[in-house]
NUROLO-98181 format. One record per residue (C-alpha): z, x, y; residue in one letter. Coordinates in steps of 0.2 Angstrom, whole numbers, plus 5000, padded with zeros to 4 digits. Example, Ala and Ser with C-alpha at 12.3 -4.5 7.8 and 13.67 -1.06 7.14 Angstrom:
! NUROLO-98181
503950624978A;503650684995S;
END
This chain:
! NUROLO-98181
482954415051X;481454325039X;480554205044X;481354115029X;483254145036X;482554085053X;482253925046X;483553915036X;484753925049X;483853805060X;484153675045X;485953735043X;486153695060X;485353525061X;486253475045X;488053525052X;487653385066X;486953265057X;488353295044X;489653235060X;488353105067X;488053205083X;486853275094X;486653465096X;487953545109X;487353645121X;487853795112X;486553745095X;485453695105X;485353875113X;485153955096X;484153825088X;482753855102X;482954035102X;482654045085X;481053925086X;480454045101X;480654205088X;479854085076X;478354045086X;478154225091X;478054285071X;476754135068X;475754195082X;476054385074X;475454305057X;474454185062X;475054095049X;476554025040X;476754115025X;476354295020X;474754355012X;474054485003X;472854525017X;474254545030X;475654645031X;477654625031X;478154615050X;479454735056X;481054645060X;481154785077X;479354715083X;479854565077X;481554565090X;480154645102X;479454505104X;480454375106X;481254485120X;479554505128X;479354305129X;480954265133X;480854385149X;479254315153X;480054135151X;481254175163X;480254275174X;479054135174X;480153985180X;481154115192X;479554125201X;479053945201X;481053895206X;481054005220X;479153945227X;480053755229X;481853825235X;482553785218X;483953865207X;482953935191X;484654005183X;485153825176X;483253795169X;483353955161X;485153945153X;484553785147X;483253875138X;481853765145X;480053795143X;478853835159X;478053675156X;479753595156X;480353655172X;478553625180X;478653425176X;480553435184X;480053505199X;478953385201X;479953255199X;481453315210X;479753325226X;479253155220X;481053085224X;481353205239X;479753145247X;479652955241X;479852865259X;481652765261X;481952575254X;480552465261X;481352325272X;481052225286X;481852315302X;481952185317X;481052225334X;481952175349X;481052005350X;481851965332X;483752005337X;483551895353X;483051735343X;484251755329X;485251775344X;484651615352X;484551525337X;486351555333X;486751525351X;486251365350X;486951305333X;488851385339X;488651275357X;488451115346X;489751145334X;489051215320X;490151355309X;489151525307X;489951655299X;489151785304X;488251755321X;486951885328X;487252005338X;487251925358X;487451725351X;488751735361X;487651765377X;486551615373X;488051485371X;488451465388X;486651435393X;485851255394X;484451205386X;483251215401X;484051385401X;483751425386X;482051335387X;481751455399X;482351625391X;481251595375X;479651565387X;479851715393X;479951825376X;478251745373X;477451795391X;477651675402X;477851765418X;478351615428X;479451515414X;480951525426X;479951425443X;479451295429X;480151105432X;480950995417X;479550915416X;478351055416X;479351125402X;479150985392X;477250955395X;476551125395X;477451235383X;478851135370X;477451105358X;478451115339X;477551285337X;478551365355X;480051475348X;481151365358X;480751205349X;480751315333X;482551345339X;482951145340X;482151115325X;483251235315X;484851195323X;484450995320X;484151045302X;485651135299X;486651005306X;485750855297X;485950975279X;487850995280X;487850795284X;487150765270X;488150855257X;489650805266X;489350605266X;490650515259X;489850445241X;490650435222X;488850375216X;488450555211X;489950555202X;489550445187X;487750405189X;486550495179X;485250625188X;483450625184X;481650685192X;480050625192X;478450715195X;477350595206X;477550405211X;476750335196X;477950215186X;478450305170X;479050215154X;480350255143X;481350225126X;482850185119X;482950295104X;483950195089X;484150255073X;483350325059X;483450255040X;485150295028X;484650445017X;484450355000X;485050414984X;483650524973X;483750514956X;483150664945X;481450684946X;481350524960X;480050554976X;480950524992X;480450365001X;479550355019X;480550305035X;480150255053X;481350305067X;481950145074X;481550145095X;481249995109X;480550025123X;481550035139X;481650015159X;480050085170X;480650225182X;479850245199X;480050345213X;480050245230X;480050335249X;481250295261X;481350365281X;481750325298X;480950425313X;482150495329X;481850555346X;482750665359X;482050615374X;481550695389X;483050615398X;484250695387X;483250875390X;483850845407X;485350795406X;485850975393X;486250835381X;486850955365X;487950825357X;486150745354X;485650885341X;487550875334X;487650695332X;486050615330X;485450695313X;487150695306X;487050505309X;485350505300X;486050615287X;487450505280X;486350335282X;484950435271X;486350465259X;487550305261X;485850205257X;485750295239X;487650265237X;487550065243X;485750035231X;486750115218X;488449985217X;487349845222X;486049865208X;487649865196X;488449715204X;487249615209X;486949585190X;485149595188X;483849535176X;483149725166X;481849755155X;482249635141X;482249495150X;484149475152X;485449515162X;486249665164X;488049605158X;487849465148X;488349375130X;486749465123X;487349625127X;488949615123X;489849705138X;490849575147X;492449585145X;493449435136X;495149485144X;494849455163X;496149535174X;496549705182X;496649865173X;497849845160X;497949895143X;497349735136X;495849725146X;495349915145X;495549915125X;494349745126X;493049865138X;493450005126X;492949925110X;491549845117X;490649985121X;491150085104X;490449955095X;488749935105X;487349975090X;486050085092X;484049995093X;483449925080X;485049965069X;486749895064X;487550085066X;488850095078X;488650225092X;490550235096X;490150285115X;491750345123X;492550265139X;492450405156X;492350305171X;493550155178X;492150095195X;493549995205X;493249895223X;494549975236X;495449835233X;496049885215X;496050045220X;497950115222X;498549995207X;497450065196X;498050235198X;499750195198X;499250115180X;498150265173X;499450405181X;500850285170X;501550375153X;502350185149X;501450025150X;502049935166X;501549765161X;502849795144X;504949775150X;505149895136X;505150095145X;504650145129X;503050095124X;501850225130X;500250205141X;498750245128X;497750265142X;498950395152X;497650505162X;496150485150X;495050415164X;494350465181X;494450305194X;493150305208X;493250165219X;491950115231X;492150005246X;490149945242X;490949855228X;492249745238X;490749655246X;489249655234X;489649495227X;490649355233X;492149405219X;491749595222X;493649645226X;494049565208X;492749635198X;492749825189X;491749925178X;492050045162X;490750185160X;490150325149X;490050485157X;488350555168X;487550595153X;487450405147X;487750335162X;486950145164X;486050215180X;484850345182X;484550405201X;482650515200X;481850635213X;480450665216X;480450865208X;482150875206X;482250875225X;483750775231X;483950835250X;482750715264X;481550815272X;481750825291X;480150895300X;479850895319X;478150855325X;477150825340X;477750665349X;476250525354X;475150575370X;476250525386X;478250545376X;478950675383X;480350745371X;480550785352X;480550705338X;480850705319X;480250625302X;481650605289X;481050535272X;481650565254X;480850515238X;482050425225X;482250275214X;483650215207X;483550145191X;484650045176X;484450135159X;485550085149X;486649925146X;487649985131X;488650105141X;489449985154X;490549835152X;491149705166X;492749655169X;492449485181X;494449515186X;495649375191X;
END
């Protein structure tokens, strides 16, 4: 075969796939490479790609030759190489792959082989006893682990002298078990000795599932913020922008201002409380300490947002235009006094569609999502909003328009923020405009509880608990008062 029929067989062969949109099969490939083998042997013949006058015709027989020649030094080759690594050449050489080709292989196949196993951290027997310890203690005051390490069991029947004294010794003290209460607690429960580290973790856990757990709606309607430092920070109520204006042919468009007021002044404000378990409750293997005490702290830190929350929209107060929250100026009291009904909620409704944006007369049509009702009002108004007919009509058959197209939260801090709290309700947007923003400081809404070293001469433990918020009116459009009965 010509060099010319070589290659245009190669070409028949690469046209056929492309033809179907394919890669080679196995089978073209194997011919296609043989081919470029016999092909690179007649260039090196030639020493060029075409003939000349200067050289020769080559024999097709030497021609043959020599591709049989390289193609047994080929395999020869990688059958050497294969067997020097413990490797099976016969696949490589099927495969009609070059020695080069086989030679990066292997290398790659001893680069995995010899690559050392995942990296992880593996546990020494000083780790698996205080996860032990740790989870020991947390299952003695009665918090839920999952999965508990291996031997927790062995720590929850131990006291907390006992378990005092187990710790001490993991960290070398010889004589932790001849040790007094009060030696305990002088020389060695520092907030860096594994057992307090213990406490501290167990007291942590039990103050975080507190705090999720509390029982608060404000996070249900108020709107979530952050602030990056203490500094008060401004902002705006964005109105309107200008009609777009008819341009006549060959008219210039006119100028415009965005319409904007400026609005409240957020700032972030800490709150905390500071607790101790004292030495006498050491004694005394006081557990429910740990369980109760930073629960208790946990909810107050919580219920304190939700009460600054429902007071700061009852209590009615002056905002940053100098008026009052609901007044006449802003137009979101309702005229038709009384509980939830159809009457009154259509009067909230269209009052707060027709609030108008600053600085404008367009009306920004904010829908209703939120019914804020004292405990008092609570069951009627669900009976009302779960109603398909109007209970207040004798008629069954005049529907309710309002027939599960709001979501009632009812508070017990509105009954008693203000002398007619049991009367008084709310109609909200949803959290995205709600009239209240609640900010943290990074976003961070969980207190920070952090044990630390108790004054000289207190013998015990004790704890910070502080949080960073500030809770803040934004808006006055998206609220309307009913003042009730």
């Amino acid at each position: 075969m010509t060099l010319e029929q070589m290659l245009a067989r190669q070409k028949a062969i690469l046209d056929a796939a492309k033809t179907q949109k394919r890669d080679l099969n196995e089978t073209e490939q194997r011919e296609f490479d043989e081919l470029q083998r016999s092909i690179d042997a007649l260039r090196a013949i030639n020493g060029t790609n075409t003939q000349t006058p200067e050289q020769p015709p080559v024999n097709a027989e030497d021609l043959a030759r020599q591709a049989m020649e390289n193609e047994r030094q080929r395999a020869l080759d990688i059958d050497n190489l294969c067997r020097n690594f413990g490797y099976d050449p016969q696949e490589y050489i099927k495969e009609g792959k070059s020695i080069d080709e086989v030679r990066a292989l292997i290398l790659e196949k001893q680069l995995e082989d010899k690559k050392p196993s995942a990296v992880g951290i593996v546990k020494d027997e000083g780790d698996k006893i205080r996860d032990a310890a740790r989870d020991g203690l947390a299952l003695r005051v009665g918090v839920n682990i999952e999965k508990p390490a291996e031997g927790a069991n062995q720590f929850r029947n131990m006291s907390l002298k006992e378990l005092a004294v187990e710790t001490l010794r993991m960290e070398g003290v010889a004589n932790a078990s001849r040790l007094s209460a009060d030696e305990l607690l002088r020389q060695y429960m520092t907030p860096t000795s594994l057992f307090a580290g213990i406490m501290d973790q167990t007291a942590r856990t039990v103050f975080e599932k507190a705090y999720t757990e509390a029982e608060t709606t404000y996070q249900l309607w108020t709107k979530r913020g952050t602030l990056k430092d203490f500094r008060p920070t401004k902002t705006y109520q964005v109105g309107t922008a200008g009609e777009l204006l008819l341009v006549p042919e060959n008219g210039e468009l006119k100028h415009d201002m965005v319409n904007a007021e400026e609005g409240p002044q957020r700032q972030l404000l800490t709150f905390g409380r500071q607790f101790t378990m004292s030495r006498q409750a050491f004694i005394n293997d006081d557990v429910d300490f740990i369980s109760t005490i930073p629960a208790l702290y946990a909810q107050s830190a919580r219920l304190g947002i939700n009460r600054l929350v429902y007071q700061l929209l009852a209590k009615n107060p002056v905002i940053w235009d100098g008026k009052q929250l609901f007044s006449s100026d802003h137009k979101n009291i309702s005229a038709v006094n009384g509980a939830p009904s159809v009457d009154s909620i259509a009067d909230m409704r269209m009052k707060m569609k027709k609030q108008k944006a600053a600085g404008g007369e367009v009306n920004l049509n904010i829908p209703a999502k939120f019914l804020l009702v004292p405990t008092t009002l609570e069951t009627r108004t669900g009976q009302f909003i779960g109603s398909t007919v109007d209970p207040s009509q004798s008629n069954p058959n005049i529907k309710n328009p309002f027939f599960n197209s709001l979501t009632i939260i009812s508070d017990a801090e509105l009954d008693d923020a203000t002398a007619n709290g049991e009367k008084e309700w709310y109609l909200t947007a949803d959290q995205l405009r709600s009239p209240i923003q609640v900010d943290y400081l990074n976003g961070v809404d969980m207190p920070t509880i952090v044990m630390k070293q108790p004054p000289a001469g207190q013998l015990g433990y004790m704890w910070d608990i502080y949080i960073d918020y500030g809770v803040t009116i934004v808006d006055y459009k998206t609220a309307v008062k009913n003042n009730g009965q």
